[in-house]
C-alpha positions in Angstrom: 92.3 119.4 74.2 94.4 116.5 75.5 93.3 114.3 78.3 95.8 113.1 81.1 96.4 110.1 81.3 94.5 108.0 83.8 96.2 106.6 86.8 97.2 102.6 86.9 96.5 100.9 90.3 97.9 97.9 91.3 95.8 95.5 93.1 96.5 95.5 97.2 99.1 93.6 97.7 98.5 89.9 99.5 102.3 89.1 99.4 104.6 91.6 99.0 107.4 89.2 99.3 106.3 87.1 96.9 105.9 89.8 94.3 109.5 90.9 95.3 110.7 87.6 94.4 108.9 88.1 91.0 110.1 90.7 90.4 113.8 90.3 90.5 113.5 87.5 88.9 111.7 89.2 85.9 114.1 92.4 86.2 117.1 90.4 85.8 116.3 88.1 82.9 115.6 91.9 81.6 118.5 93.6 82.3 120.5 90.2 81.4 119.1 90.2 77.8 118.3 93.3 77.2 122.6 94.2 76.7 124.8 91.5 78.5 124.7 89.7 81.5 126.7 91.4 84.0 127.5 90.5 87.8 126.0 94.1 88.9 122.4 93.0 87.2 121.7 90.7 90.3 122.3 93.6 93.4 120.5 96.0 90.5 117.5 93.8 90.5 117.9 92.9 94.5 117.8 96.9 95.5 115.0 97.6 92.8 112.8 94.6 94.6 113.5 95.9 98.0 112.4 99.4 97.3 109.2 98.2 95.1 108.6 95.7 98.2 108.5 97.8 101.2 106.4 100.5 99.2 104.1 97.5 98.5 104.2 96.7 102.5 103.2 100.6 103.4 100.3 100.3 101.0 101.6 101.9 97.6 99.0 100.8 94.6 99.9 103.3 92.4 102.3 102.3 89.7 103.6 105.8 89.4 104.1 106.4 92.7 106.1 103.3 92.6 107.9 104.4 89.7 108.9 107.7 91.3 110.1 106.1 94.6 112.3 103.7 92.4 114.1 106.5 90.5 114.7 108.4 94.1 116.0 105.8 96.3 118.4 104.2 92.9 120.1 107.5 92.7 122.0 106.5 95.6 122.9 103.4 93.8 126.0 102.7 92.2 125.7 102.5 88.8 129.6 103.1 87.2 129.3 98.7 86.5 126.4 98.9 84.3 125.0 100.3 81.2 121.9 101.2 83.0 120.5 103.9 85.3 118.1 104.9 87.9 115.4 105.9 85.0 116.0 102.2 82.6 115.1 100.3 86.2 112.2 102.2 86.8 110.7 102.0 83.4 111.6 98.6 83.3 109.5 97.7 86.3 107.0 100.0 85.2 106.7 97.9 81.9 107.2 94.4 83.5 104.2 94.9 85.8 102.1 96.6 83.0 102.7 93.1 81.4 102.1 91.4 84.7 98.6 93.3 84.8 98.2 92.4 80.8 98.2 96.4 79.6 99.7 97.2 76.5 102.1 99.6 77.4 102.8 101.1 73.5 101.6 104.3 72.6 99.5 104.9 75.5 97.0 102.3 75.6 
């Protein structure tokens, strides 16, 4: 029998700013090199900080919960400038913090 995987939890938050700021910073170099540097990358990686940031205020540690309230409140985003969507901005957070927190994130370690 499989075993599900277990939940990742984020340390509490002592600036939520300050990770915000990371974070965009980190999600646009991303999305910059990971096709081509494009005008929309910067309000991409602005709204995806904001969301991640006020979750991070209201006491979210769970990186899936995160995850989830990224790929909800980006569908109202407009993408039609970009290669990417709601789901490539959430993963990509979800992978740059797994970094941040030094987890491998390949084949489920």
């Amino acid at each position: 029998m499989t075993q599900p995987i277990p939940p990742i939890t984020l340390p509490p938050s002592e600036n939520p700013l300050l990770e915000g700021e990371w974070l965009q910073k980190r999600l646009l170099l991303w999305l910059d090199t990971e096709f081509i540097p494009e005008i929309v990358n910067q309000k991409i990686a602005q709204r995806a900080a904001q969301i991640f940031m006020r979750q991070r205020m209201e006491g979210e540690n769970d990186l899936g919960s995160l995850v989830i309230a990224i790929v909800i409140e980006m569908q109202a985003f407009d993408f039609s400038k970009s290669f990417y969507g709601e789901f490539a901005i959430a993963n990509a957070v979800s992978d740059l913090l797994l970094e941040s927190l030094g987890i491998d994130r390949c084949c489920g370690q």
